[in-house]
C-alpha positions as a LaTeX table, in Angstrom:
\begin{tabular}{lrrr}
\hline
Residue & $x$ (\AA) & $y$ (\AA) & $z$ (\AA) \\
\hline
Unk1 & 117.59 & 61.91 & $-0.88$ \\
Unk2 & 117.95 & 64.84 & 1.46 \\
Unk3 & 118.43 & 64.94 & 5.08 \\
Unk4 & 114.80 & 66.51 & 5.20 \\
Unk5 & 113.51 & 63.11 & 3.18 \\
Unk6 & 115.46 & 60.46 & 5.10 \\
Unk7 & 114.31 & 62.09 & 8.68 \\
Unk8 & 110.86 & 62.35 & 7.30 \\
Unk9 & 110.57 & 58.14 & 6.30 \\
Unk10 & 112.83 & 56.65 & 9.66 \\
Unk11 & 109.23 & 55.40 & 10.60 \\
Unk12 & 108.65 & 53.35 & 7.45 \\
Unk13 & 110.94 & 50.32 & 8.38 \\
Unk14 & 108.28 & 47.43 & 6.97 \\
Unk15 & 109.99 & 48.16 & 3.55 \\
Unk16 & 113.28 & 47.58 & 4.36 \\
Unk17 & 112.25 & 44.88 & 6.42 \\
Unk18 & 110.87 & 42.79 & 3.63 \\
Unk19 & 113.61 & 43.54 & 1.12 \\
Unk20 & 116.34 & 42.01 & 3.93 \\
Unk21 & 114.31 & 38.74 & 4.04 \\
Unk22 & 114.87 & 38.63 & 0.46 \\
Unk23 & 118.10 & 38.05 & 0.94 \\
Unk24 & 117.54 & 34.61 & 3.18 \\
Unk25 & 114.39 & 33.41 & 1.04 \\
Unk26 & 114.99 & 30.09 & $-0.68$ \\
Unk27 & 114.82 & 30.64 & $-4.37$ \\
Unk28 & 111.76 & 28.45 & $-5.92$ \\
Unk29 & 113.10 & 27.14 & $-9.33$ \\
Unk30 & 110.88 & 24.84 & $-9.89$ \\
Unk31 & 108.90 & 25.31 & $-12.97$ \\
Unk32 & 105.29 & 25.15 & $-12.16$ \\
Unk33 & 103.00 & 22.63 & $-13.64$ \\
Unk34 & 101.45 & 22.48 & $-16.79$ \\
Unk35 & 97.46 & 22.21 & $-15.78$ \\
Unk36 & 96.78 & 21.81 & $-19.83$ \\
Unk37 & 97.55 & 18.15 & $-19.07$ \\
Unk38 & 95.21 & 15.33 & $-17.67$ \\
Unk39 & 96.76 & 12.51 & $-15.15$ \\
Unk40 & 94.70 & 9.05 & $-14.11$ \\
Unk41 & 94.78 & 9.27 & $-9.98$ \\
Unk42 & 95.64 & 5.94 & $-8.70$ \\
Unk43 & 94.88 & 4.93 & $-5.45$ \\
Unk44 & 97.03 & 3.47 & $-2.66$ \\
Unk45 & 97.18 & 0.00 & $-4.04$ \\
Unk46 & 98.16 & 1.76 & $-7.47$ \\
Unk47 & 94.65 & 1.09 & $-9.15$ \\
Unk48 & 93.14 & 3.59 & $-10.78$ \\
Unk49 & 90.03 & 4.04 & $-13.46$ \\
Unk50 & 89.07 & 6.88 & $-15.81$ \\
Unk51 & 86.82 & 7.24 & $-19.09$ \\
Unk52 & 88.76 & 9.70 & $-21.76$ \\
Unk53 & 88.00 & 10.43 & $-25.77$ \\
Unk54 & 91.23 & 11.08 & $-27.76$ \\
Unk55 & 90.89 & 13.66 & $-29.60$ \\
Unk56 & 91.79 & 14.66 & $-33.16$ \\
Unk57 & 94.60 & 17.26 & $-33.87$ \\
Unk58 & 93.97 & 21.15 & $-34.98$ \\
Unk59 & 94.64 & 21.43 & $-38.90$ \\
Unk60 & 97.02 & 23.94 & $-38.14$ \\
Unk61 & 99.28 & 21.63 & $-36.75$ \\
Unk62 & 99.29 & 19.68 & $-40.20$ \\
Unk63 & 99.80 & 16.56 & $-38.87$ \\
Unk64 & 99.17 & 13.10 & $-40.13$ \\
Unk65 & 98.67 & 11.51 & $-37.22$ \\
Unk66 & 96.50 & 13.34 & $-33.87$ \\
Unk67 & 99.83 & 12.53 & $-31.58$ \\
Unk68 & 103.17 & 13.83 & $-31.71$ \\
Unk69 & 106.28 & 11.50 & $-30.37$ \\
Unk70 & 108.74 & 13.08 & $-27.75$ \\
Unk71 & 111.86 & 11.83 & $-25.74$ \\
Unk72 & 113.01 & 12.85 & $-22.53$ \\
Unk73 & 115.92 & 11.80 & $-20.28$ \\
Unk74 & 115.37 & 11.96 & $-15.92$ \\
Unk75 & 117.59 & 10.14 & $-14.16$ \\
Unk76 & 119.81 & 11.31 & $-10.73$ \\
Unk77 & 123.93 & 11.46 & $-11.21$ \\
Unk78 & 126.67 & 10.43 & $-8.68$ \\
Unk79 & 126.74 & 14.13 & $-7.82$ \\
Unk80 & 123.56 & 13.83 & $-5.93$ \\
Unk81 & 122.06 & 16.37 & $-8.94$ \\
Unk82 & 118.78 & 15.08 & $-10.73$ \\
Unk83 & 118.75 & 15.43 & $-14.79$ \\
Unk84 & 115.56 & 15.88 & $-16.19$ \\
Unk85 & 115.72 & 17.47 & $-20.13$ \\
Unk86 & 114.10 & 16.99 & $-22.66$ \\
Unk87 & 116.00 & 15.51 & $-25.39$ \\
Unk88 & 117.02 & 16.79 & $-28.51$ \\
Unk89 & 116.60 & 13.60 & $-30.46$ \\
Unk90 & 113.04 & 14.67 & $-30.78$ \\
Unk91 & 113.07 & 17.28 & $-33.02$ \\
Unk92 & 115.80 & 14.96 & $-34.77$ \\
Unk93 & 119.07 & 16.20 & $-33.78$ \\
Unk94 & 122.50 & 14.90 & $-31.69$ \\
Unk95 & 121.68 & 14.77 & $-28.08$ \\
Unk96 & 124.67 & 14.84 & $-25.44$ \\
Unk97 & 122.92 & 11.85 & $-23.50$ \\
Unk98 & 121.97 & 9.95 & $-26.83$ \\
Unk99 & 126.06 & 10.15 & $-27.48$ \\
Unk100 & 127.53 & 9.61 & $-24.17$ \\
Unk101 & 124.37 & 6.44 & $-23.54$ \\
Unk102 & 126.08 & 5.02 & $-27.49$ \\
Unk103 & 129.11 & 5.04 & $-26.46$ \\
Unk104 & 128.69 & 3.17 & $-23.38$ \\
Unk105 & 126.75 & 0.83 & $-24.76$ \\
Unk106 & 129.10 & 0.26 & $-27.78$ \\
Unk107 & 131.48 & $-0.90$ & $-25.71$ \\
Unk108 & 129.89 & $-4.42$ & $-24.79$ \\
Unk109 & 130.73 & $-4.22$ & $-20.92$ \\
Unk110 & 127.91 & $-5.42$ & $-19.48$ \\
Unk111 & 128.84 & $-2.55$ & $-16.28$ \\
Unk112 & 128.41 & 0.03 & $-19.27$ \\
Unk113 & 124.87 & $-0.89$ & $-20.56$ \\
Unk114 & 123.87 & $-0.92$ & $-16.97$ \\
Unk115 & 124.65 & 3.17 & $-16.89$ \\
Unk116 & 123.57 & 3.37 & $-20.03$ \\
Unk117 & 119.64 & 1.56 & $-19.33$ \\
Unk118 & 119.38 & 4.13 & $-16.31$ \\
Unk119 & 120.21 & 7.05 & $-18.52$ \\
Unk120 & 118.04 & 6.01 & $-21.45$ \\
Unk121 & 115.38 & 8.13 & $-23.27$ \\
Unk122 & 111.80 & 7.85 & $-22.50$ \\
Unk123 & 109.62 & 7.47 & $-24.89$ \\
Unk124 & 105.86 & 9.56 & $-24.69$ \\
Unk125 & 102.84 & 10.15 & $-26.73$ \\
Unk126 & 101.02 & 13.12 & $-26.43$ \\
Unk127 & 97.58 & 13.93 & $-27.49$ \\
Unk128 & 94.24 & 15.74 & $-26.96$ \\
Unk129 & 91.67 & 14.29 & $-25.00$ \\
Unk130 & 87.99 & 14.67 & $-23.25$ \\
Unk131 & 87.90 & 13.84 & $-20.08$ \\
Unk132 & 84.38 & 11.73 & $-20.22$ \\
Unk133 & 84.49 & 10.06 & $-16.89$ \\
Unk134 & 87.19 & 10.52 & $-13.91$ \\
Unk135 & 86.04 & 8.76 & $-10.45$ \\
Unk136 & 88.87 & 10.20 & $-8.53$ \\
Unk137 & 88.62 & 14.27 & $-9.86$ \\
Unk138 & 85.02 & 14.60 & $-11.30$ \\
Unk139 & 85.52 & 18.38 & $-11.58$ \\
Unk140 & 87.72 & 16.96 & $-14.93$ \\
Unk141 & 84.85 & 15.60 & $-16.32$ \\
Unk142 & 83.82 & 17.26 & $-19.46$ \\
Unk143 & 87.03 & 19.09 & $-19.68$ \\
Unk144 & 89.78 & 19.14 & $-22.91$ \\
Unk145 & 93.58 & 18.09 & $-21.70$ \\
Unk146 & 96.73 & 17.00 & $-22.78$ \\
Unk147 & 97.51 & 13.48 & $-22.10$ \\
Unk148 & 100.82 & 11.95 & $-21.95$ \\
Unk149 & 100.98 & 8.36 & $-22.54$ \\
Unk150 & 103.75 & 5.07 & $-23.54$ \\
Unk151 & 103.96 & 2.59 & $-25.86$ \\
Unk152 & 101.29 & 0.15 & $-24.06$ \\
Unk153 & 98.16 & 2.95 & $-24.46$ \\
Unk154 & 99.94 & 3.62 & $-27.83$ \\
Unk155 & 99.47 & $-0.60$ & $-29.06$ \\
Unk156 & 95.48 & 0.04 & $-27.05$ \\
Unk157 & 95.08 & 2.40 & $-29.91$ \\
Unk158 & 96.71 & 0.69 & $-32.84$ \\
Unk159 & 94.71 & $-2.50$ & $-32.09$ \\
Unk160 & 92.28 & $-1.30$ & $-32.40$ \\
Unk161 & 92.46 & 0.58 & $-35.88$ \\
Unk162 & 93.88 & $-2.75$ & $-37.40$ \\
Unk163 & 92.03 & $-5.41$ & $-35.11$ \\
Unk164 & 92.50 & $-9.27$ & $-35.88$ \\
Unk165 & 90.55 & $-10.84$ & $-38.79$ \\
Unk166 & 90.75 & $-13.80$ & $-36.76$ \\
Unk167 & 88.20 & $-12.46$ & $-34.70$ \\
Unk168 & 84.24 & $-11.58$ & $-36.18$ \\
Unk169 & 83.07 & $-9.76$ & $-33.14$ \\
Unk170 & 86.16 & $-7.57$ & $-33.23$ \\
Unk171 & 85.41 & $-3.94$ & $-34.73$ \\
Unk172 & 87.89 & $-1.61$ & $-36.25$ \\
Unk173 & 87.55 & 1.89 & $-34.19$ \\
Unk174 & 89.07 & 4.89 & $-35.11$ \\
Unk175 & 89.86 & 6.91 & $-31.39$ \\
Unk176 & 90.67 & 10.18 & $-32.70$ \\
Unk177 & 87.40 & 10.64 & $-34.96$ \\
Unk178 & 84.78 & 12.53 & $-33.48$ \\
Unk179 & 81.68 & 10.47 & $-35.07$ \\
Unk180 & 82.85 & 7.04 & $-35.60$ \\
Unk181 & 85.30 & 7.10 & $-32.31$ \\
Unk182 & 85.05 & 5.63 & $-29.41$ \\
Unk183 & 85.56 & 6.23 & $-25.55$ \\
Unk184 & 88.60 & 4.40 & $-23.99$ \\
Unk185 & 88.18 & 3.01 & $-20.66$ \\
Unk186 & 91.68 & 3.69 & $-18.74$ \\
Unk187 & 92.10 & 0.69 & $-16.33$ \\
Unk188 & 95.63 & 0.90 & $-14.59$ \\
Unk189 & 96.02 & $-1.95$ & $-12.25$ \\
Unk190 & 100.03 & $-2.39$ & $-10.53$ \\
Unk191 & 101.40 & $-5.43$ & $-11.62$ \\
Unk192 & 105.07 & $-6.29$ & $-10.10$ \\
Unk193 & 105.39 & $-3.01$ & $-9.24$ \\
Unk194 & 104.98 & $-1.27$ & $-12.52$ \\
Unk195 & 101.52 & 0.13 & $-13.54$ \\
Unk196 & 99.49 & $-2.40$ & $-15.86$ \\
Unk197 & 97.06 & $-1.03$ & $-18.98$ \\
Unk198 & 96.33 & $-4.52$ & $-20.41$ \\
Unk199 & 92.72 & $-4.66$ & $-19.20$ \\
Unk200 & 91.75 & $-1.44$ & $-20.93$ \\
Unk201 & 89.64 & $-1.13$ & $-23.61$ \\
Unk202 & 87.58 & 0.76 & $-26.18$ \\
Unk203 & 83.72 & 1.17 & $-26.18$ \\
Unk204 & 81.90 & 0.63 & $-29.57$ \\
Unk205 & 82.01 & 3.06 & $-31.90$ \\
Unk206 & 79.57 & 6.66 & $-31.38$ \\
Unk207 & 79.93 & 10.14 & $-31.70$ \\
Unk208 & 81.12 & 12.13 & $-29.26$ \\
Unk209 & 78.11 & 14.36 & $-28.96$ \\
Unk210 & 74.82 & 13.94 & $-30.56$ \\
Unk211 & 75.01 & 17.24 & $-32.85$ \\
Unk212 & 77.93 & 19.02 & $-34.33$ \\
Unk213 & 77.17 & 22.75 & $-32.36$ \\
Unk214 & 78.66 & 20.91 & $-29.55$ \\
Unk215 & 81.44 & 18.89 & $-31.57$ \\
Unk216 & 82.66 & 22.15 & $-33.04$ \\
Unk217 & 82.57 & 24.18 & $-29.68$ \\
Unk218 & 84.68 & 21.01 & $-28.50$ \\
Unk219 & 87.24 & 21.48 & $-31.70$ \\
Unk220 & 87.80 & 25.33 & $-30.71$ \\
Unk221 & 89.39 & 23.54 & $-27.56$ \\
Unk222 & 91.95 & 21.52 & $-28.71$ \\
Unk223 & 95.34 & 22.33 & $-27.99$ \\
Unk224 & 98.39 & 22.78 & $-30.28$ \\
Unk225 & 100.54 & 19.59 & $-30.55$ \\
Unk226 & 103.43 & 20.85 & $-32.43$ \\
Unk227 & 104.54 & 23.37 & $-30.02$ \\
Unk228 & 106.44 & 20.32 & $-28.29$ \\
Unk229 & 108.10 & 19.02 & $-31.43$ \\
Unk230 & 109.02 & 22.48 & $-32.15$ \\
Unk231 & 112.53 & 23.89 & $-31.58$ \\
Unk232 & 111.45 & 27.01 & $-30.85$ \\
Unk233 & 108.31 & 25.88 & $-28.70$ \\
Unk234 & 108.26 & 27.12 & $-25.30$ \\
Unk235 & 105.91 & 26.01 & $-22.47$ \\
Unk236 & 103.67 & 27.55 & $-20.08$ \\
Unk237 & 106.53 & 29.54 & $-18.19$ \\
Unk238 & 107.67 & 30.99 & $-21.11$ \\
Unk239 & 110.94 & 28.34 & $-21.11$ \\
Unk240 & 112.75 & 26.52 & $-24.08$ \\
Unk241 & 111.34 & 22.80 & $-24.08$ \\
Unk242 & 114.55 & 22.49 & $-26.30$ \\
Unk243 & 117.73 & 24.00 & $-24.87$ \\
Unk244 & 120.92 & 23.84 & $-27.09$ \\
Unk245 & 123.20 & 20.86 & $-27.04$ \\
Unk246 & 125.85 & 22.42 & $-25.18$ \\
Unk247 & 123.89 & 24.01 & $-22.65$ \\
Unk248 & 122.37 & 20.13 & $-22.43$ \\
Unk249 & 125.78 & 18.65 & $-22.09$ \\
Unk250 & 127.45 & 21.17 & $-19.58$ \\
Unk251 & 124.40 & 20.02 & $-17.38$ \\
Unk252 & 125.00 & 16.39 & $-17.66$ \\
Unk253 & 128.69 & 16.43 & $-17.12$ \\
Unk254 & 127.59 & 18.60 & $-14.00$ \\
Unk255 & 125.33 & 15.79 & $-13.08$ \\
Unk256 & 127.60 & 12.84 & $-13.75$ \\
Unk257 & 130.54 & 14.42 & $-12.24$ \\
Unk258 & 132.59 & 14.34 & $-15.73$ \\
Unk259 & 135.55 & 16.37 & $-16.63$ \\
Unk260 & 134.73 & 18.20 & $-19.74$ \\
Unk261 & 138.11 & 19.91 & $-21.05$ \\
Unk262 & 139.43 & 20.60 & $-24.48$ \\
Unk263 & 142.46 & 19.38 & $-23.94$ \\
Unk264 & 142.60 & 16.22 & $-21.89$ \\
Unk265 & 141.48 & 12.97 & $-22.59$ \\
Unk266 & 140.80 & 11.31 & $-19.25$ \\
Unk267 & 138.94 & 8.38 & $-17.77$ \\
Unk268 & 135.52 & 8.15 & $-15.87$ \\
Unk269 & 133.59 & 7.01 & $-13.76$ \\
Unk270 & 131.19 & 5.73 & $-16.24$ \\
Unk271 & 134.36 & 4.27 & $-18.04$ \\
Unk272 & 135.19 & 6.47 & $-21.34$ \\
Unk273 & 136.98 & 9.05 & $-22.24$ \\
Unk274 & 135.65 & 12.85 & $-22.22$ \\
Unk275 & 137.06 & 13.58 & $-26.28$ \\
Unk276 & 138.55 & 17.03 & $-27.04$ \\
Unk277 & 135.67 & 17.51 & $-29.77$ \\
Unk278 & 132.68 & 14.52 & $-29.87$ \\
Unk279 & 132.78 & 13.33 & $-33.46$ \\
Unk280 & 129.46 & 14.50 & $-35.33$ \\
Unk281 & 127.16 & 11.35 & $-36.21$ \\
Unk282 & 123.69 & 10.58 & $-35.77$ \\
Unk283 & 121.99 & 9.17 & $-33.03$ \\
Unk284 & 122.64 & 5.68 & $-33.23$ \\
Unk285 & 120.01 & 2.61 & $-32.97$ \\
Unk286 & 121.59 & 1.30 & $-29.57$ \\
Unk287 & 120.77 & 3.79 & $-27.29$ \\
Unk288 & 118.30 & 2.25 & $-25.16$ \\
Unk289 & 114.83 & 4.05 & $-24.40$ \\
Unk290 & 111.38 & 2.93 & $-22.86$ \\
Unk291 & 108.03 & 4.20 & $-22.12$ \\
Unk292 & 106.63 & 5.80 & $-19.37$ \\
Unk293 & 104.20 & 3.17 & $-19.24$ \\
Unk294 & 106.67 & 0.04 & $-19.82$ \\
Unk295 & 108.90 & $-2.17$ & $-18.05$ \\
Unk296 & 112.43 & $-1.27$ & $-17.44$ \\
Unk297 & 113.81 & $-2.32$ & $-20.97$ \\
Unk298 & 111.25 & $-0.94$ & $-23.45$ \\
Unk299 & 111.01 & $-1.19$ & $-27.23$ \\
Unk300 & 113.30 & $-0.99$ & $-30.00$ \\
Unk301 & 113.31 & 2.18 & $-31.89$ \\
Unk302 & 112.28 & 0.20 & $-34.78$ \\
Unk303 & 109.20 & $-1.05$ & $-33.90$ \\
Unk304 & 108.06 & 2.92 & $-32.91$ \\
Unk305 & 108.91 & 3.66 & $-36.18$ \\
Unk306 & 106.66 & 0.74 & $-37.58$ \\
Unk307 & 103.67 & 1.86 & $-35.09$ \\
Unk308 & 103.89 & 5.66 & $-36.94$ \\
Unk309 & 104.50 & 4.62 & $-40.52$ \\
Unk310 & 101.07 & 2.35 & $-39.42$ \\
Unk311 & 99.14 & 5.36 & $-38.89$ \\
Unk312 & 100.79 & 7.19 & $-41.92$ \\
Unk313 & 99.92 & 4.20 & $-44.66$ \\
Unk314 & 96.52 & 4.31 & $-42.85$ \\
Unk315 & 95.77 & 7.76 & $-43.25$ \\
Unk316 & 96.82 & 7.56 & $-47.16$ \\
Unk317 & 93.90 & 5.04 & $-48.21$ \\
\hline
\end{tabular}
């Protein structure tokens, strides 16, 4: 710039004026939220009621079943830091949490399963869903969303594809199926201080709409589902929902204070020893998870995998 430029813009100050509070800004990196996905309000007394339709999945997604099953970890670390990943055991791979939560629990101190239970994998559904009735936001109402639910809605919906021959008036509904489904009535009511679902229920069976211009319009609406058991899937912001297992594991020893070096062996705080090089395995059976809609303990890995080969057998008749 010449002398003749710089005298010319001494005036124009606003510029540099905004690029120095740059400098002092905080730096907001927190993702922003994903407004493809639906949430029940609840009010003060944590109560809350909704009407929704779950939804089938596209046929692009080539799935038996209209949900796909993810795990996440959040919990907060001695170091004051908050960890909140999703976890790799999803898309069926080692997780650094799913190792570190095995080994604790492994070693039968009852001190270790404590860590363990708060670092443990929560379990979610996720699926597509019409918003039919919603009290709190009726500006929802009519809408498509993503809905993330536990294991509780997820037994709501299996009941009621296999309900109990011990029961005449009881009447098999299938949720997802836009003629012979049926709208669920979302009653969430807090019970000990966890949020209750036991009083929801299913309507009888009816068609979404009366005439299939408006069932296919609501089709071309429906999100993707397998962009979250994807490796490769990324969200909203553009970011990995999967990042790789040592970029995962750097993180948590950064959360739980842990010395991570290649050659020491050394005690801590959560009472093991950081190995040179973790031993490859697979994720083991013990590590603990639960639902974002259960009690602190949760259910056994087991008895998810029962609930989807359910819906798999199911599908096959």
């Amino acid at each position: 710039m010449s002398f003749e430029s710089l005298k010319a813009r001494r005036g124009n100050t606003q510029k540099l004026i905004d690029e120095l509070n740059k400098f002092d800004a905080p730096k907001n990196s927190k993702r922003t939220e994903d407004d493809r996905f639906w949430k029940p309000t609840v009010d003060k007394a944590g109560n809350g009621y909704a009407v929704i339709r779950f939804l089938p999945a596209l046929e692009e997604d080539n799935l038996v079943i209209p949900f796909v099953k993810t795990y996440d970890h959040g919990f907060q670390g001695p170091s004051g830091r908050w960890y909140i990943e999703n976890s790799l055991t999803t898309i069926g791979k080692d997780d650094p949490v799913g190792q570190l939560n095995a080994k604790l629990w492994n070693t039968g101190l009852e001190s270790d399963k404590e860590i363990a239970r708060k670092q443990k994998r929560r379990l979610h559904y996720i699926s597509n869903i019409l918003v039919v009735k919603d009290p709190a936001k009726p500006e929802n109402e009519g809408k498509v969303f993503l809905y993330k639910f536990g294991a509780k809605i997820f037994a709501k919906i299996k009941e009621a594809m296999n309900p109990s021959v011990a029961f005449e008036d009881e009447q098999q509904v299938i949720p997802y199926d836009f003629w012979e489904g049926a709208n669920f009535k979302l009653k969430i009511r807090k019970v000990e201080g966890w949020p209750n679902y036991e009083t929801s229920t299913f309507d009888s069976p009816s068609a979404v709409f009366d005439n299939d211009d408006e069932i296919e319009a609501l089709y071309k609406k429906i999100n993707k589902l397998s962009t979250f058991t994807d490796p490769d899937g990324k969200d909203n912001d553009g970011n990995a929902y999967f990042k790789s297992f040592d970029d995962l594991k750097a993180k948590l020893y950064k959360v739980l204070d842990l010395e991570d070096s290649e050659n020491k062996s050394t005690p801590n705080s959560h009472g093991i020893k950081n190995e040179a090089k973790e031993p490859e395995h697979k994720v083991q059976k013990t590590e603990p998870v639960v639902s974002d809609d259960d009690v602190p303990w949760g259910t056994s890995d087991s008895e998810e995998d029962d609930d989807l080969d359910f819906f798999k057998k199911l599908a096959e008749q």
